[in-house]
C-alpha positions as CSV (number, residue, x, y, z in Angstrom):
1,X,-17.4,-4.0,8.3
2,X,-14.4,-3.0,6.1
3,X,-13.6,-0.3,8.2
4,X,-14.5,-1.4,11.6
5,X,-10.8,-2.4,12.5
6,X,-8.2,-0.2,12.6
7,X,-4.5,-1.3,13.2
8,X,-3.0,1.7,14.8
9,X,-4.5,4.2,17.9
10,X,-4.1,7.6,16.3
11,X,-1.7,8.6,19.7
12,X,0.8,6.5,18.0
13,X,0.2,8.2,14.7
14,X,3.8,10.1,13.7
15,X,2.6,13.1,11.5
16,X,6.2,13.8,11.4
17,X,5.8,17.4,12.9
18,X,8.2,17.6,15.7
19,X,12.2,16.8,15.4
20,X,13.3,12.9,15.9
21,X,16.3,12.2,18.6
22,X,16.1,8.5,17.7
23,X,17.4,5.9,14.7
24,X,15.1,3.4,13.2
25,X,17.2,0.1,12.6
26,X,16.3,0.7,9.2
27,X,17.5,4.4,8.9
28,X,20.9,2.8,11.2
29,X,21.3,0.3,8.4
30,X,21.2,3.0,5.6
31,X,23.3,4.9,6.5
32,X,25.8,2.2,8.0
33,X,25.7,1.2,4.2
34,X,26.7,4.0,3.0
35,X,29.6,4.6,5.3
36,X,30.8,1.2,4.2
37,X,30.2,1.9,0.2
38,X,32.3,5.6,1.0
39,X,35.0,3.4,2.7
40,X,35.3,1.2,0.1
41,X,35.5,3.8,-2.3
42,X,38.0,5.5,-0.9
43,X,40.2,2.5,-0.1
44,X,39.7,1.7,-4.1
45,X,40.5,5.5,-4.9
46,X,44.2,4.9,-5.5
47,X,43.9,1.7,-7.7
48,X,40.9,3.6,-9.6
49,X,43.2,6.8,-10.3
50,X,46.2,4.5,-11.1
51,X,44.6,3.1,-13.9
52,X,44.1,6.8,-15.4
53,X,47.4,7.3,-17.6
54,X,49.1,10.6,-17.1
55,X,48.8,11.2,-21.2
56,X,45.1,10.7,-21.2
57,X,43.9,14.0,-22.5
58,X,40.8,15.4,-21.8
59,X,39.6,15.2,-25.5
60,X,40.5,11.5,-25.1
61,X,38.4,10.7,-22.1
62,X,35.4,12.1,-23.6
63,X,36.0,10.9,-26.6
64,X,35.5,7.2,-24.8
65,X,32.8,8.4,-23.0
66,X,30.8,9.2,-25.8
67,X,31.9,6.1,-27.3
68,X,30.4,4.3,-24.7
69,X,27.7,6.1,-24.8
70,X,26.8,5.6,-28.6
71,X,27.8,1.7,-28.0
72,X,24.8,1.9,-25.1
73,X,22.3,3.5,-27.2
74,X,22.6,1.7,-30.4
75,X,20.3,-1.0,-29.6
76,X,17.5,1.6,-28.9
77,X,18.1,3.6,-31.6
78,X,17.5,0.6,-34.1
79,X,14.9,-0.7,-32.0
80,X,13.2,2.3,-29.7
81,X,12.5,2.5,-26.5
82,X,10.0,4.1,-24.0
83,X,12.0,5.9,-20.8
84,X,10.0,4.9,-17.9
85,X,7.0,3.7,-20.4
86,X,4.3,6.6,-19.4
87,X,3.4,9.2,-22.5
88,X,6.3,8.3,-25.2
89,X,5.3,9.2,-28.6
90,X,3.8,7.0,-30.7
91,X,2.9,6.9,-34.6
92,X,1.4,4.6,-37.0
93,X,0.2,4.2,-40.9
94,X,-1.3,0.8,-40.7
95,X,-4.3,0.9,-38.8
96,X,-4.0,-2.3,-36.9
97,X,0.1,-2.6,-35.3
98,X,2.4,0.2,-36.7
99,X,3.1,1.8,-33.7
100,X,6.4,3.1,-33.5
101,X,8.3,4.3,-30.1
102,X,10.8,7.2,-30.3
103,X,13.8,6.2,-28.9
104,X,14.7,7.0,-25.3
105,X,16.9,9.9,-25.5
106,X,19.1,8.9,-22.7
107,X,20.1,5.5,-21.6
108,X,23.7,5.9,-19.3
109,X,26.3,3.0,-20.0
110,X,26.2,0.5,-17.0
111,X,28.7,2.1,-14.5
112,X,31.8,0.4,-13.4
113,X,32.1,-0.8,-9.9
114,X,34.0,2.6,-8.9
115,X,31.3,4.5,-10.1
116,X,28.3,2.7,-8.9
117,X,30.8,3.0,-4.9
118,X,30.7,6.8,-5.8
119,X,27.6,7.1,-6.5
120,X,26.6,5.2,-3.5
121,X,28.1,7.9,-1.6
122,X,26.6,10.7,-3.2
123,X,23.2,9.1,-2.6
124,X,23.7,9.0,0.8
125,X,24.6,12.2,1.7
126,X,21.2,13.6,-0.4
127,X,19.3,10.9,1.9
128,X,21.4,12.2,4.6
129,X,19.6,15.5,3.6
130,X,16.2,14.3,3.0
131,X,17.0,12.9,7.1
132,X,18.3,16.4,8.4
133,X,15.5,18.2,7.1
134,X,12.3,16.6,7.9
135,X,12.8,14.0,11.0
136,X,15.9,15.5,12.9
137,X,14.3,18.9,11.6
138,X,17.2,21.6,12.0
139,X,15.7,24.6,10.5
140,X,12.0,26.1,11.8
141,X,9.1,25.2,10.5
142,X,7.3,28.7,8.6
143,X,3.4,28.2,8.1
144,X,2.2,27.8,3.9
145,X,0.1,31.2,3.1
146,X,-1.9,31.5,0.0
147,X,-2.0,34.4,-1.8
148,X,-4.0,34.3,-5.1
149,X,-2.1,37.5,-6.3
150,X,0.8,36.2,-6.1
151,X,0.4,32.4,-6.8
152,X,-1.0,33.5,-10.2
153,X,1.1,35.7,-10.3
154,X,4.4,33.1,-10.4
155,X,2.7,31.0,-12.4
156,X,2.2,33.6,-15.5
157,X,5.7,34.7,-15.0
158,X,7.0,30.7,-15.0
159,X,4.9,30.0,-18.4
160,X,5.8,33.9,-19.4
161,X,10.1,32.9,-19.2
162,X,9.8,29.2,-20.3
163,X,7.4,30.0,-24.2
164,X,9.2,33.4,-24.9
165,X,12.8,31.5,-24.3
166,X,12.6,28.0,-24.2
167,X,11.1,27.1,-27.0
168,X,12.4,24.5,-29.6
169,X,11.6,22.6,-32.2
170,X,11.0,19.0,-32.2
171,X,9.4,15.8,-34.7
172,X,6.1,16.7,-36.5
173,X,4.2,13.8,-34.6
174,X,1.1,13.4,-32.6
175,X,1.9,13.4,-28.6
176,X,5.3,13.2,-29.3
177,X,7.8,12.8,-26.9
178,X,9.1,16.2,-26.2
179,X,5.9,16.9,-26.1
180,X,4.6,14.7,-22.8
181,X,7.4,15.5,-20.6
182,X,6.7,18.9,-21.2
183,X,2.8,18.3,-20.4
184,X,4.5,16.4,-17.7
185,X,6.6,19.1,-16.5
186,X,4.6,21.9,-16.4
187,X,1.4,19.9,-14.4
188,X,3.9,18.8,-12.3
189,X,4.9,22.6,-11.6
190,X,1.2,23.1,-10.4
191,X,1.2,20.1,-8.3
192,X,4.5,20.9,-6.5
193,X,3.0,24.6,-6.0
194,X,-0.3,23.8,-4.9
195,X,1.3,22.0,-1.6
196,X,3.8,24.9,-1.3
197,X,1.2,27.6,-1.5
198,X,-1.5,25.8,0.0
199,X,-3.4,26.3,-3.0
200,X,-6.6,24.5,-2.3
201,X,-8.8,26.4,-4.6
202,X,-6.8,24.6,-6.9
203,X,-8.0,20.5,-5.8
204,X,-10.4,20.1,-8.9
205,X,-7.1,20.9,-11.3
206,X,-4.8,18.9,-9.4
207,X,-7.0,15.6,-9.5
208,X,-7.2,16.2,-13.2
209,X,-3.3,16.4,-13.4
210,X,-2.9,13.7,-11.6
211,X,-5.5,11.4,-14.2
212,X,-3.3,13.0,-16.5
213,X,-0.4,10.9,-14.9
214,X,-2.3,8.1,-14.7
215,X,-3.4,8.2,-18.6
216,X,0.1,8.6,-19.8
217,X,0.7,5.5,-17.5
218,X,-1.3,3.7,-19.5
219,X,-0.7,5.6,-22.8
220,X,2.8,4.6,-22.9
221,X,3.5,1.3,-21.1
222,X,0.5,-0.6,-23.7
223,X,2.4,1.9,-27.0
224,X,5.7,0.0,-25.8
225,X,4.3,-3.6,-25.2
226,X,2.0,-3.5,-28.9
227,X,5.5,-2.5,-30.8
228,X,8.2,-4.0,-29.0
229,X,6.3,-6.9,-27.6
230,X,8.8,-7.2,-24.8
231,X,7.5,-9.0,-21.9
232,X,10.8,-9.8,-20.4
233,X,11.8,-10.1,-16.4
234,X,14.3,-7.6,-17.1
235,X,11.9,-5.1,-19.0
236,X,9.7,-5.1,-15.7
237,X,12.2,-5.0,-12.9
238,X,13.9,-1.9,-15.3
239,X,10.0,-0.1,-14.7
240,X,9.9,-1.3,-11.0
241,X,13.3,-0.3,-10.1
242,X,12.3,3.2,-11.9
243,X,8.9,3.7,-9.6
244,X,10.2,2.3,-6.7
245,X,14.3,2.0,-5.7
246,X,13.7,6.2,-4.7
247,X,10.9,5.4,-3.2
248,X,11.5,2.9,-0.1
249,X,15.0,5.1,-0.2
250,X,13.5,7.5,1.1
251,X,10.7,6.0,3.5
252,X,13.4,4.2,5.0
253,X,15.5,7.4,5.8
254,X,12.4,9.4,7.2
255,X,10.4,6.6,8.7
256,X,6.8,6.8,6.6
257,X,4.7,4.5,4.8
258,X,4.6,3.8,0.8
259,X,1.2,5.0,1.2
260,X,2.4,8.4,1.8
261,X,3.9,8.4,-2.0
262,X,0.9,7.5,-3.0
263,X,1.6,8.5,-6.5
264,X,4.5,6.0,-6.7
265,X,2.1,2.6,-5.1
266,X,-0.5,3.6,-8.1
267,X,2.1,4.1,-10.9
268,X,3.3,0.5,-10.2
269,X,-0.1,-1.1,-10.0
270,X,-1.7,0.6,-13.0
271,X,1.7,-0.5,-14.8
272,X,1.0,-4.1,-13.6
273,X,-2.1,-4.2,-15.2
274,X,-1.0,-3.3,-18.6
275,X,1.3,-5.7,-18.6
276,X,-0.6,-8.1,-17.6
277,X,-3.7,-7.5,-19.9
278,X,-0.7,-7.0,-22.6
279,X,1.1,-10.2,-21.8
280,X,-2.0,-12.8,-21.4
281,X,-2.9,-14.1,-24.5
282,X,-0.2,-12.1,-26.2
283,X,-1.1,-13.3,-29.7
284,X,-4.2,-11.7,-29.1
285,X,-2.9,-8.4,-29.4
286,X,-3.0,-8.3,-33.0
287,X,-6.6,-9.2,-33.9
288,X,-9.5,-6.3,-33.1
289,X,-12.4,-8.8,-31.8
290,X,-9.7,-10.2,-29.6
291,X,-8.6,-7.3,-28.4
292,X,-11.7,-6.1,-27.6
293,X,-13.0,-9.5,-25.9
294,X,-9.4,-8.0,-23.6
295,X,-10.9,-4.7,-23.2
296,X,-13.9,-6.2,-22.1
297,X,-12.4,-8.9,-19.7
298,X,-9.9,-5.5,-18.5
299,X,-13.0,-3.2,-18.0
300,X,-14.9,-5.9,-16.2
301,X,-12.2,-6.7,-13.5
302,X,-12.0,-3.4,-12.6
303,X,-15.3,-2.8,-11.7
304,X,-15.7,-5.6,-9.7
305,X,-12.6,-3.9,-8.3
306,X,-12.8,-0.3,-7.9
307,X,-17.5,0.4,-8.5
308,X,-18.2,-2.2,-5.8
309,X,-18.1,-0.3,-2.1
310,X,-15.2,-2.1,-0.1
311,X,-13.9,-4.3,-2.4
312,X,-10.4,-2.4,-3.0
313,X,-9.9,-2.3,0.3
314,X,-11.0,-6.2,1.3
315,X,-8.9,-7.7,-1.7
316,X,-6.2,-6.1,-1.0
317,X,-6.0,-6.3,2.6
318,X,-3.5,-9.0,2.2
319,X,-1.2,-6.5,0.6
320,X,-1.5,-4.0,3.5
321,X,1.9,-3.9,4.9
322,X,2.5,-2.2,1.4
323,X,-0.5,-0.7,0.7
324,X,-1.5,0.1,4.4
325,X,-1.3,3.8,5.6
326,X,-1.6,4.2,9.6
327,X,-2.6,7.8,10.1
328,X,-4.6,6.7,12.8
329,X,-7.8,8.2,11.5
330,X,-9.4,5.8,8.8
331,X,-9.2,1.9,8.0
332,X,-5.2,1.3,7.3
333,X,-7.0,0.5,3.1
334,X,-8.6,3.6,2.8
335,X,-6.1,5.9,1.6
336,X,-5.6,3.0,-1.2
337,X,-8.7,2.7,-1.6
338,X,-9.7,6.5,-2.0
339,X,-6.5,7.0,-4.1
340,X,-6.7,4.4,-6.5
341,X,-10.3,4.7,-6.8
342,X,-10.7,8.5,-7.8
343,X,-8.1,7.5,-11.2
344,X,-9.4,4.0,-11.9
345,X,-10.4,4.6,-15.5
346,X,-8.0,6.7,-16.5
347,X,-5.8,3.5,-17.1
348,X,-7.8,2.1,-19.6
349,X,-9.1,5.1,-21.7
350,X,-4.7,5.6,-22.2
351,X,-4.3,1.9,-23.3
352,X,-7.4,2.4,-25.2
353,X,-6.0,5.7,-27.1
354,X,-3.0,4.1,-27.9
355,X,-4.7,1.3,-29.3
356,X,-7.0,3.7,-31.3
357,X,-4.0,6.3,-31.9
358,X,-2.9,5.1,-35.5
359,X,-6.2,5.9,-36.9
360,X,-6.5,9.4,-35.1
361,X,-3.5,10.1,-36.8
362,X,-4.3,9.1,-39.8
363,X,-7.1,11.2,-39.8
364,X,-5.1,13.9,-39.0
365,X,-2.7,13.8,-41.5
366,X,-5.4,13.2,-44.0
367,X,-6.8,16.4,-42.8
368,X,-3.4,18.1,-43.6
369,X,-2.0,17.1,-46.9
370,X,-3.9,16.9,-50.5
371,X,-4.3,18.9,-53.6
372,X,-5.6,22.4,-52.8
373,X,-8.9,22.1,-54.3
374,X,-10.2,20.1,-51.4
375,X,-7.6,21.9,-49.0
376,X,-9.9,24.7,-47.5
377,X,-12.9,21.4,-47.1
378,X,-10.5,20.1,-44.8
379,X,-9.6,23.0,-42.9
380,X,-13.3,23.1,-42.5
381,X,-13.0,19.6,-40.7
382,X,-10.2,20.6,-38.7
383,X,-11.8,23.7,-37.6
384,X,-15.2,21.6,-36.5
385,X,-13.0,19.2,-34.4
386,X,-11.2,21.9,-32.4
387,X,-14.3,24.1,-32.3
388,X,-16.0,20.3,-31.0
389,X,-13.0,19.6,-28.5
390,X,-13.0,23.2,-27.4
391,X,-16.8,23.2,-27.0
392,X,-16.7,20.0,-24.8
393,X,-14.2,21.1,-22.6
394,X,-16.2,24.5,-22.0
395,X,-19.1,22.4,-21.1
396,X,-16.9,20.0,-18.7
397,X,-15.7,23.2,-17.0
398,X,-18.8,24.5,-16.1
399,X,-21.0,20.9,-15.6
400,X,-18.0,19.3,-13.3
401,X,-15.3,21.3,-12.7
402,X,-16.7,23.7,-10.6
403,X,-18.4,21.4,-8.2
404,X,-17.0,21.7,-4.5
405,X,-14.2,19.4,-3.6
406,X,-16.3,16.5,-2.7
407,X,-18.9,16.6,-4.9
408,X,-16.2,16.9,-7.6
409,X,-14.4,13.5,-6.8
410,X,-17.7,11.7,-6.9
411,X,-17.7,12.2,-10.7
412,X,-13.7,12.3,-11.4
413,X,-13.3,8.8,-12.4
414,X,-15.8,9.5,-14.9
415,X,-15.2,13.2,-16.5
416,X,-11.4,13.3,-15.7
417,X,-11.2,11.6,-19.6
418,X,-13.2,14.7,-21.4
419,X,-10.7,17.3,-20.5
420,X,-7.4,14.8,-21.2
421,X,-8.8,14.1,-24.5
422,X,-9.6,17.6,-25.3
423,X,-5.8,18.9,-24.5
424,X,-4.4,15.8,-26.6
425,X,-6.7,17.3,-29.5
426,X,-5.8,20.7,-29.1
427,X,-2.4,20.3,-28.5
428,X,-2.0,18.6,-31.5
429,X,-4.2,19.8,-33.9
430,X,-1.9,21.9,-35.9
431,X,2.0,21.0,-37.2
432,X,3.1,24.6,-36.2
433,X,2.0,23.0,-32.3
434,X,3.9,20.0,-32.9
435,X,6.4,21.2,-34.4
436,X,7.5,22.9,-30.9
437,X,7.6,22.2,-27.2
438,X,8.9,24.1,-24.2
439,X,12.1,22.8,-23.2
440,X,12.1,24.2,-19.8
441,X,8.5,22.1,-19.0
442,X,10.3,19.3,-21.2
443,X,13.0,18.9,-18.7
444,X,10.9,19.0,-15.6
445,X,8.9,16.6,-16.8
446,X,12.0,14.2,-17.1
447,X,12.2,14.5,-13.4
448,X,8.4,14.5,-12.6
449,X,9.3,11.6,-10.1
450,X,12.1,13.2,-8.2
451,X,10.6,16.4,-7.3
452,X,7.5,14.7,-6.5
453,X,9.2,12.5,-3.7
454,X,11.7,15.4,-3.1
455,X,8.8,18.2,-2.7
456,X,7.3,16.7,0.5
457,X,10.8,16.6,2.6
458,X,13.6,19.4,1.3
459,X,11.1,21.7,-0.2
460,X,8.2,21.4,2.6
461,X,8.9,19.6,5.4
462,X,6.1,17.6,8.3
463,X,5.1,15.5,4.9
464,X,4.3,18.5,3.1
465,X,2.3,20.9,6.1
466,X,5.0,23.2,7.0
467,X,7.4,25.4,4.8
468,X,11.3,24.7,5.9
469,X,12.6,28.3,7.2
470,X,15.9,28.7,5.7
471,X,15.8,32.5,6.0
472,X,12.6,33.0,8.8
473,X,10.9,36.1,8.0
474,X,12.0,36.3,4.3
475,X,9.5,33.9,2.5
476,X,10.3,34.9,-1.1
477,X,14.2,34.3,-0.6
478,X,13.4,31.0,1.3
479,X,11.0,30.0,-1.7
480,X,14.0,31.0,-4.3
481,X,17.0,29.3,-2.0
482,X,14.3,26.3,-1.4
483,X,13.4,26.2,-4.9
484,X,17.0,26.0,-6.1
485,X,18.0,23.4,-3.5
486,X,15.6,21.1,-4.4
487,X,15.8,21.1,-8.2
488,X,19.1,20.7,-8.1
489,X,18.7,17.6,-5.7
490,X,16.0,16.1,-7.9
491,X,17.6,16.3,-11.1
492,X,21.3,14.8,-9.0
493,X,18.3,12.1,-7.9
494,X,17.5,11.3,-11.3
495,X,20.8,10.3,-12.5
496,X,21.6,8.7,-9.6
497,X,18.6,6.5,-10.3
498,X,19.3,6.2,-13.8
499,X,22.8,4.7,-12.8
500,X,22.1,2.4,-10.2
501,X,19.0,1.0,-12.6
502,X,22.5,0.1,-15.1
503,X,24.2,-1.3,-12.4
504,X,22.0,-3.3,-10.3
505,X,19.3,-4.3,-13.3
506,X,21.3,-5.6,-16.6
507,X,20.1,-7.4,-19.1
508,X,22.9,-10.2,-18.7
509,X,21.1,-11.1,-15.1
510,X,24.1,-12.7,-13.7
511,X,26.1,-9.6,-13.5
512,X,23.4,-7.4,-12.4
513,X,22.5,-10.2,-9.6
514,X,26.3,-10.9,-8.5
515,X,25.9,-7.3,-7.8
516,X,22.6,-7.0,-5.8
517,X,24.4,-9.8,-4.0
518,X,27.0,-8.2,-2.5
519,X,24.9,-4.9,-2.0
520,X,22.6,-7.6,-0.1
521,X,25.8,-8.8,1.8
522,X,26.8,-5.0,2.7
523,X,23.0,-4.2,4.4
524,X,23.0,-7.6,6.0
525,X,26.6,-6.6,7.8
526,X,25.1,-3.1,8.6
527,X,22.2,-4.3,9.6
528,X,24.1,-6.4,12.3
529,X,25.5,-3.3,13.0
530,X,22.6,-1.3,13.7
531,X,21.1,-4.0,16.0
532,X,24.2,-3.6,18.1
533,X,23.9,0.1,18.3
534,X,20.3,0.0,19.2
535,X,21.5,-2.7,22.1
536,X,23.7,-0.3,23.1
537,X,21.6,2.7,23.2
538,X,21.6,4.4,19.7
């Protein structure tokens, strides 16, 4: 029944594999956009330098820029903050609400109007980009060939370069942050190689990285709501800006559906739902049987939800024209459905190890300090709960993770927690391992979001099926010049993001809203524009 009705004939399906010769009104009132922000920029260019005096020395500008900078971050330093709210670092003494958030490490100063024009600019010509290479399609498309040899064979050099000179030290606490974007970063190295290689021994891994995500999801976002207890508008359009402004950027500029970024639609619903379960009955979030009645009320709604055959899909039908992805070959739901379904626990064991983390690392730190008579009893302990988490993840390896691709995601939901929880365990269970993280995995994992949109259209290209041919006939300088090309773009992504989140999303809503008001006035003028064009044969 669920399925029976599909909304698009699969010849009308776009896989994206042949070169565009056409605009999209949407992709016309882009880029119109952007031509207008670069004019106005450039018009403004004179005023902007005018007001730079001549006997402004360099030390002097960035002097004020870090000035600004520490007047930005002040707040969060006093208060903490989670960046993006998914795997921050958490600790605690009390055992009931003593979680404490380390603060964001980088929170830009909200951008004049100059800045947030030139910015504009350089955003468009990366779109401009992400266009050229994967729906006007200038450079030939090179087939994805899998070579175990020499996929492993990156991947030990990668890890080999990043522990022998990356290292650095960072705080002595459990998951801390340093610590998640480098978990972050260096799954997120696998995932972004598996679609480049073609890597489809590796499936089972990648579903487990990507409950990994989800976890953190729901790790971080309930560690910020327990300790900050902010519930405000502002605090949720800064996390949906975050997961989404990229996002439709991009679909816009190479004509696909959300669905496609399928990673982005699930982020934002599973952070829905913490906030949700974190903002009803708010005062409940300080007593344990009320909590739990929560938990219970959280675990049962999801079931209906996600165990009950066609019920993902029928409630949220309504929500198709986000949630609907035409490929032409399934129910427009089932990608949803399939998607959100295979991670649907993974949520809720996050929010409930944050709940539970203050007494995990109170044990811990029991474990580690006392007088030396009862030192070697506790090493003991320590010993039995890595030799326990080591033990269970053997067992998962061999029970589960070995299973054949289907038979594997039947039982994902429901193992995916055993081997989260047995990394989180060993990662942490000595102070020399927190004490350190990789700093190259730690700054990939800032930009976990970037390279995951960027990966399928300026490092692949045909949504992640064909390898772009920069060199044809050279794959290993194609994959370094591609590799190269796209980081760079990703991490240029990021800050852009970052700054138009300060500009656009303030926390004194009138300024951020005059400002979305003209920007709404600029795409209404293009889009009149672009309708013009089209009438004119564009």
């Amino acid at each position: 029944m669920v399925g029976a009705n599909l909304s698009v004939v699969a010849s009308s399906y776009d896989d994206h594999t042949k070169a565009h010769h056409h605009f999209t009104h949407a992709q016309l009132t882009f880029f119109i956009s952007c031509f207008i922000a670069a004019l106005m920029w450039v018009l403004r260019l004179p005023k902007y330098l005018g007001r730079i005096s001549p006997d402004c020395l360099p030390h002097d500008v960035e002097k004020g820029k870090a000035s600004e900078k520490a007047e930005a971050l002040a707040p969060l330093k006093s208060n903490g903050a989670v960046n993006g709210g998914d795997g921050s670092g958490v600790t605690g003494n009390d055992a009931t609400n003593t979680v404490v958030v380390k603060p964001a490490p980088t929170v830009p100063p909200t951008p004049t109007v100059d800045e947030a024009l030139k910015d504009v600019v350089l955003f468009g010509a990366v779109m401009f980009y992400f266009f050229l290479c994967d729906y006007v399609k200038p450079f030939p498309e090179e087939p994805r060939i899998y070579n175990r040899d020499l996929f492993l064979f990156l991947i030990f050099l990668l890890f080999a370069v990043a522990c022998a000179f990356t290292i650095k030290p960072t705080q002595d606490k459990i998951l801390n942050r340093d610590q998640t974007e480098e978990w972050k970063g260096w799954m997120q190295v696998m995932f972004v190689w598996y679609h480049y290689f073609a890597a489809k021994e590796w499936y089972n891994w990648i579903r487990v990285y990507i409950a990994c995500y989800v976890w953190m999801t729901g790790f971080g976002n309930f560690s910020f709501f327990w300790v900050k207890g902010d519930f405000s508008l502002w605090r949720v359009l800064k996390m949906l800006f975050r997961m989404n402004f990229l996002v439709i950027a991009v679909l816009i500029v190479t004509d696909n559906d959300y669905m496609l970024y399928y990673i982005c639609a699930m982020h934002t619903y599973w952070f829905l739902t913490v906030y949700t379960f974190m903002r009803v009955l708010s005062s409940w979030n300080t007593h344990r049987w009320k909590m739990a009645a929560k938990f219970a009320a959280y675990i049962l709604f999801n079931a209906l939800i996600f165990e009950i055959p066609g019920m993902c899909s029928l409630l949220f039908r309504p929500l198709s024209f986000i949630f609907g992805f035409h490929d032409g070959k399934h129910d427009i739901m089932h990608e949803w459905e399939f998607r959100a379904g295979l991670d649907h626990w993974a949520c809720l064991v996050g929010m409930l190890c944050a709940y539970n983390y203050p007494h995990f690392e109170a044990f811990v730190k029991h474990l580690e300090r006392g007088p030396d008579n009862v030192w070697s009893y506790k090493l003991w302990v320590k010993l039995g709960m890595v030799g326990g988490a080591a033990g269970v993840g053997v067992g998962w390896y061999f029970l589960f993770m070995q299973a054949e691709k289907f038979a594997y995601n039947a039982t994902h939901c429901y193992t995916a927690m055993l081997p989260i929880l047995v990394f989180v365990v060993l990662r942490n269970a000595f102070p020399v391992l927190r004490r350190y993280h990789c700093g190259l995995f730690a700054s990939l994992g800032k930009i976990t979001l970037e390279t995951y949109l960027s990966q399928l259209h300026i490092y692949l290209q045909s949504n992640a099926k064909h390898l772009i041919g920069y060199l044809p006939g050279y794959p290993l300088l194609t994959f370094a010049l591609a590799t190269i090309i796209y980081l760079t773009l990703s991490h240029v992504l990021f800050n852009l993001t970052l700054s138009f989140s300060a500009f656009f999303v303030q926390k004194e809503w009138r300024k951020g809203a005059r400002m979305a008001g003209v920007g709404a006035c600029v795409v209404a003028l293009s889009f009149g524009i672009s309708v013009l064009g089209k009438m004119n044969g564009l």
